[in-house]
Biotite code that builds the C-alpha atoms (Angstrom):
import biotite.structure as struc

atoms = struc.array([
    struc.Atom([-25.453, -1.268, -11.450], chain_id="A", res_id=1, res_name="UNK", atom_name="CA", element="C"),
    struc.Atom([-22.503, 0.716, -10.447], chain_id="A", res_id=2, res_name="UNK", atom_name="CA", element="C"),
    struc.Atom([-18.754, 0.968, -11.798], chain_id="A", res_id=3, res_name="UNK", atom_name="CA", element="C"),
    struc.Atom([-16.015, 2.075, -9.426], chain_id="A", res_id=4, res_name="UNK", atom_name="CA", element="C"),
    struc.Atom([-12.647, 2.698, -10.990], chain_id="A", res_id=5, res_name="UNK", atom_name="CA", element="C"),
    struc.Atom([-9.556, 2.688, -8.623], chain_id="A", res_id=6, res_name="UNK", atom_name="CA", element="C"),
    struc.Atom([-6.798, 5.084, -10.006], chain_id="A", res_id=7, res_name="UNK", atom_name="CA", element="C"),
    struc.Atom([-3.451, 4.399, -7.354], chain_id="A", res_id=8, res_name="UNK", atom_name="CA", element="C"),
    struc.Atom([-1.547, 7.251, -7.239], chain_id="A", res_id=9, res_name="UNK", atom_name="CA", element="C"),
    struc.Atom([2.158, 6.288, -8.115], chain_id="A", res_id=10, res_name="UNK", atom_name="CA", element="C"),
    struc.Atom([4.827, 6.407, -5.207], chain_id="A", res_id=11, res_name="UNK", atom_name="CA", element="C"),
    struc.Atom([8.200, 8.569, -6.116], chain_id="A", res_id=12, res_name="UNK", atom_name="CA", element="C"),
    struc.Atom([11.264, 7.766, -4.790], chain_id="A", res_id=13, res_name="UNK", atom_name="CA", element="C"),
    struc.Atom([13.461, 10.770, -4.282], chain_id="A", res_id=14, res_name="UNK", atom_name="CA", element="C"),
    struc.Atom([16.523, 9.866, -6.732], chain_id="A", res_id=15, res_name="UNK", atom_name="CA", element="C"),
    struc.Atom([19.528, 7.937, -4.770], chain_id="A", res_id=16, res_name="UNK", atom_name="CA", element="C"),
    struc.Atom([16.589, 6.664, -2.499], chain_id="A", res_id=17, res_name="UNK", atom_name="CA", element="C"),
    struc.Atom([15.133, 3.266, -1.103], chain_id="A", res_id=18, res_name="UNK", atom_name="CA", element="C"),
    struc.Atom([12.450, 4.464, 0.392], chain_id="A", res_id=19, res_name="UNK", atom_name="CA", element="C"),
    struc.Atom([9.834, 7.106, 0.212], chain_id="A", res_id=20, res_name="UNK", atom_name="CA", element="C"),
    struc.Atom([6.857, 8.059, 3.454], chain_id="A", res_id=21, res_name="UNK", atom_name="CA", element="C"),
    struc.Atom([3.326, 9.492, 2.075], chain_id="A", res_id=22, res_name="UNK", atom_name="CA", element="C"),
    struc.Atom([0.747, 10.965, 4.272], chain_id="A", res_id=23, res_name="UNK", atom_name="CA", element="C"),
    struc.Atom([-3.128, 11.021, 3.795], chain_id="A", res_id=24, res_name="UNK", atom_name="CA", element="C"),
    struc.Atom([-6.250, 10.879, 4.599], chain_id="A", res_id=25, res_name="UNK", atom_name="CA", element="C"),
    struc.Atom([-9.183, 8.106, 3.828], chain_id="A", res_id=26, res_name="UNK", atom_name="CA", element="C"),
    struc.Atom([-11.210, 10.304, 2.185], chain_id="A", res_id=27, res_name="UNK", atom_name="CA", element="C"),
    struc.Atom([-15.208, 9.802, 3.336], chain_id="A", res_id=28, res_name="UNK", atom_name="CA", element="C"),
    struc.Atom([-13.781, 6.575, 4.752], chain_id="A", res_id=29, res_name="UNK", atom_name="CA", element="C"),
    struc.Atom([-12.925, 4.934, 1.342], chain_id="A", res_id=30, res_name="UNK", atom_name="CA", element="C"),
    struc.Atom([-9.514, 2.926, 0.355], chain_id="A", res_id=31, res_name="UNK", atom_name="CA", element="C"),
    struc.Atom([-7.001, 4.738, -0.824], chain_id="A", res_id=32, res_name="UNK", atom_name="CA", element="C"),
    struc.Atom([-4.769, 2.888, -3.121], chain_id="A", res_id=33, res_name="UNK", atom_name="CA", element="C"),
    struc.Atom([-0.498, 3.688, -4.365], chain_id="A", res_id=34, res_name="UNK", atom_name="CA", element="C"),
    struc.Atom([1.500, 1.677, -7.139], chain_id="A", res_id=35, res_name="UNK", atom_name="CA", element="C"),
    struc.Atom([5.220, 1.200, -6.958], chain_id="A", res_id=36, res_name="UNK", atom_name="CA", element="C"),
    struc.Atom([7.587, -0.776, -9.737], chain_id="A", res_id=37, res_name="UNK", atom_name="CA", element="C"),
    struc.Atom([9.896, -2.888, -8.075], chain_id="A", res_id=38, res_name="UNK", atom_name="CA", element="C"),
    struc.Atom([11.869, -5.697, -9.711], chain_id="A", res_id=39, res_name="UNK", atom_name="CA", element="C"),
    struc.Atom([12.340, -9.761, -8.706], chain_id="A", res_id=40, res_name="UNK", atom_name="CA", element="C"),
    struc.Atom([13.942, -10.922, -5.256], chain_id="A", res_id=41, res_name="UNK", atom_name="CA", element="C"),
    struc.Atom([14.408, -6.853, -4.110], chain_id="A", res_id=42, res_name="UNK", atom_name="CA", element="C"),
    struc.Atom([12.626, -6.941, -0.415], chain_id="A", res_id=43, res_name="UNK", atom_name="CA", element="C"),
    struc.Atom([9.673, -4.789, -0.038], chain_id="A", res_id=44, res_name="UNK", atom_name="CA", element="C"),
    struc.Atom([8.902, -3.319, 3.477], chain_id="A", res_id=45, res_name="UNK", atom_name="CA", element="C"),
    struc.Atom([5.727, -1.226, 4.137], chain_id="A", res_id=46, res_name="UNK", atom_name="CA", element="C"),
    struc.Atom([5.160, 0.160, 7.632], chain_id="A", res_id=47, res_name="UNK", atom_name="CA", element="C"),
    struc.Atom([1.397, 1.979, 8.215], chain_id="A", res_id=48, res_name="UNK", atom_name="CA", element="C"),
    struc.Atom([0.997, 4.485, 10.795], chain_id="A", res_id=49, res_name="UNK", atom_name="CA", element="C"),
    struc.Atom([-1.879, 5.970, 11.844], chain_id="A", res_id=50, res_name="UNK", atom_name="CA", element="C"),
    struc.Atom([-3.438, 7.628, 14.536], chain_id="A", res_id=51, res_name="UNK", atom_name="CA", element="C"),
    struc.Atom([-6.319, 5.729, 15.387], chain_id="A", res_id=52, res_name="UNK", atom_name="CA", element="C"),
    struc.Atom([-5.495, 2.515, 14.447], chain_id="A", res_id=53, res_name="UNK", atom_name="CA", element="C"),
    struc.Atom([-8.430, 1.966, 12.349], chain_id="A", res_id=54, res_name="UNK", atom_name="CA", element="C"),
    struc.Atom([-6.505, 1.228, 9.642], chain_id="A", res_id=55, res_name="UNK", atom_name="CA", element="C"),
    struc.Atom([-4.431, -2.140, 8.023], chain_id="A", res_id=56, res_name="UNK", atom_name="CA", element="C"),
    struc.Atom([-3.014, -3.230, 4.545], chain_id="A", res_id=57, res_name="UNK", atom_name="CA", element="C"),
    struc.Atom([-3.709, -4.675, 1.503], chain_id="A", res_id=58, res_name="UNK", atom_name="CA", element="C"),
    struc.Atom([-0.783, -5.218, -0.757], chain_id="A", res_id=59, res_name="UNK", atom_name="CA", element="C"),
    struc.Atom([-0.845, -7.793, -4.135], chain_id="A", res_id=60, res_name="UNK", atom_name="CA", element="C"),
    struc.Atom([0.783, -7.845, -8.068], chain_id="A", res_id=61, res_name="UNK", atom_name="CA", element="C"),
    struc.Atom([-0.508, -5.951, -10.251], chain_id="A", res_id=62, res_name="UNK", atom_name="CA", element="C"),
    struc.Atom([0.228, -8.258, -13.241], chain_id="A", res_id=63, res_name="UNK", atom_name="CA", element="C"),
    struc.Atom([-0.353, -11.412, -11.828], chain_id="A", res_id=64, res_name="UNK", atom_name="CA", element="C"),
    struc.Atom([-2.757, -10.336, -9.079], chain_id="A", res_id=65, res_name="UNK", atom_name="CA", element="C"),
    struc.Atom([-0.960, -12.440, -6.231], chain_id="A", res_id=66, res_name="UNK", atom_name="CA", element="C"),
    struc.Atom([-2.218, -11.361, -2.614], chain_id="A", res_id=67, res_name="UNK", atom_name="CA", element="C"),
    struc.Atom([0.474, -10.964, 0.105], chain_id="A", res_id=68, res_name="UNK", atom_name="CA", element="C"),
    struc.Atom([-1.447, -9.345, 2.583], chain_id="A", res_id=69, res_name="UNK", atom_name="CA", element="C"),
    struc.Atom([-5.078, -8.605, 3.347], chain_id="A", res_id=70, res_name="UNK", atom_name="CA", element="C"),
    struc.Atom([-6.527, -6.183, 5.046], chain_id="A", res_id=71, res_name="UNK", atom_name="CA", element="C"),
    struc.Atom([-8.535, -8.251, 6.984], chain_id="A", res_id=72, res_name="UNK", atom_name="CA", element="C"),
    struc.Atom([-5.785, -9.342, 8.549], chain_id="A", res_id=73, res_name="UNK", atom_name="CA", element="C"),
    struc.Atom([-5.391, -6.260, 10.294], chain_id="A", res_id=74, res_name="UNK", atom_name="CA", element="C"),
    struc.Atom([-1.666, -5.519, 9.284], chain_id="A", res_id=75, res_name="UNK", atom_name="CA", element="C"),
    struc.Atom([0.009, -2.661, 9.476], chain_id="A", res_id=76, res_name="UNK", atom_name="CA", element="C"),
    struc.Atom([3.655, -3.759, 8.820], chain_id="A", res_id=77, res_name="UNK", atom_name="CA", element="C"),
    struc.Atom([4.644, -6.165, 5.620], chain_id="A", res_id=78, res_name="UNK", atom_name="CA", element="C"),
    struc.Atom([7.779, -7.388, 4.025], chain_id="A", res_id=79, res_name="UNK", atom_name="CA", element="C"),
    struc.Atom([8.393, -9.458, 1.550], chain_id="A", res_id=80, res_name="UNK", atom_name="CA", element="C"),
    struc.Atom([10.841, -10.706, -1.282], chain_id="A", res_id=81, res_name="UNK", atom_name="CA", element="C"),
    struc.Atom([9.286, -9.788, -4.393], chain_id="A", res_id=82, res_name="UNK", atom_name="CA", element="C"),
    struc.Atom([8.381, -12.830, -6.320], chain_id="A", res_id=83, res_name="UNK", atom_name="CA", element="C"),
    struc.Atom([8.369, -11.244, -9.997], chain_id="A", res_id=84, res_name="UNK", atom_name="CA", element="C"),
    struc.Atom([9.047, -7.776, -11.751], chain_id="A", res_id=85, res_name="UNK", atom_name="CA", element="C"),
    struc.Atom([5.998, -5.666, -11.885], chain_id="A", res_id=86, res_name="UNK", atom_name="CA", element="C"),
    struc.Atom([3.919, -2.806, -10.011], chain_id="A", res_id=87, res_name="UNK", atom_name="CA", element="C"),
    struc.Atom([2.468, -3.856, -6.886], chain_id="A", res_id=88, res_name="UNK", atom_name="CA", element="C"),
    struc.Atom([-0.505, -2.120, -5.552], chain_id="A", res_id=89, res_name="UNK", atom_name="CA", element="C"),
    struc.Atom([-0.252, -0.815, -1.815], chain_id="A", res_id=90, res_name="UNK", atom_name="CA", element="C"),
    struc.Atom([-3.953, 0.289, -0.368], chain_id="A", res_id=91, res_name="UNK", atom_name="CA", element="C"),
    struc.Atom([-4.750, 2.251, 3.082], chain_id="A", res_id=92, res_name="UNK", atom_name="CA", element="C"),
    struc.Atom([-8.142, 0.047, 4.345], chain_id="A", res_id=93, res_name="UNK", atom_name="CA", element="C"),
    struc.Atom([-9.806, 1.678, 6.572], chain_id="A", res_id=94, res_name="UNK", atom_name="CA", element="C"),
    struc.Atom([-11.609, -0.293, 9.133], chain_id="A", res_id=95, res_name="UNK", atom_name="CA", element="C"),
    struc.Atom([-15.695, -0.070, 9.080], chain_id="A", res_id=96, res_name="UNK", atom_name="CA", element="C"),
    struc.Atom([-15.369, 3.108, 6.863], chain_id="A", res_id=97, res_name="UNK", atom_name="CA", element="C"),
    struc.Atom([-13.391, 5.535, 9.277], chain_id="A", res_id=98, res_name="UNK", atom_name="CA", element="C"),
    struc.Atom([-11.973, 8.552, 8.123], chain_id="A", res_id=99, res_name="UNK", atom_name="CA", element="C"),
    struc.Atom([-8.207, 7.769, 9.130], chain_id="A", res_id=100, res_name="UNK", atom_name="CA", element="C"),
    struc.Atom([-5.148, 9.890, 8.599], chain_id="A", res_id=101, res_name="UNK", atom_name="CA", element="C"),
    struc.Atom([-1.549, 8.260, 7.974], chain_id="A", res_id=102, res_name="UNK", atom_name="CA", element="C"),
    struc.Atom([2.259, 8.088, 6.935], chain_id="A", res_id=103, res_name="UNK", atom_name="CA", element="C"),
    struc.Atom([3.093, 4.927, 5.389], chain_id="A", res_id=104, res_name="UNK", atom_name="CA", element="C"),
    struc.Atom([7.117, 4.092, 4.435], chain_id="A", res_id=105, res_name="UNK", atom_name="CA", element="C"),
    struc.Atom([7.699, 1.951, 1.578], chain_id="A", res_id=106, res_name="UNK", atom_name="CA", element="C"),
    struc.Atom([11.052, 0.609, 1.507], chain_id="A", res_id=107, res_name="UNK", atom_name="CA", element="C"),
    struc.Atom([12.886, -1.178, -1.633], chain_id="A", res_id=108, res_name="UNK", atom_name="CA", element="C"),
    struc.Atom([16.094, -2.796, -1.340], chain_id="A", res_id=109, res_name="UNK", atom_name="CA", element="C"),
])
């Protein structure tokens, strides 16, 4: 069998800020996955740009593993009030395994 272990690489918020833009790359077309802590009934807005548009969002609770948006869906734009204080996992899908380069803005208020 195999094991894959998903590591998401912690947003930052520069200090005084609501909202912080990453760029990347899906790396030989795999997910690539981001945590941020955000606390109850603050709105969460995540806007995915890419290039190619071979890309969507996946975005759920880390702690109680809720789904608010699948990537199957095809979304590149999500917000949401946030249900419960905990780190929610944000992940870059790209579509059919496509090497896809993007800025994504997560916004907190």
């Amino acid at each position: 069998f195999s094991l894959s272990v998903t590591i998401p690489l912690r947003l930052q918020f520069p200090q005084g800020a609501d909202s912080s833009t990453v760029s990347g790359t899906t790396v030989g077309g795999n997910d690539v996955s981001y945590t941020v802590f955000a606390f109850k009934d603050q709105v969460m807005s995540v806007t995915l740009q890419d290039l190619t548009g071979k890309a969507a969002l996946s975005i759920y609770g880390f702690t109680d593993g809720q789904t608010f948006v699948r990537s199957d869906s095809g979304q590149k734009t999500y917000q949401f009030m946030l249900p419960s204080t905990q780190d929610y996992i944000i992940v870059v899908v790209p579509m059919r395994g496509n090497v896809v380069d993007y800025t994504m803005v997560v916004d907190i208020k």
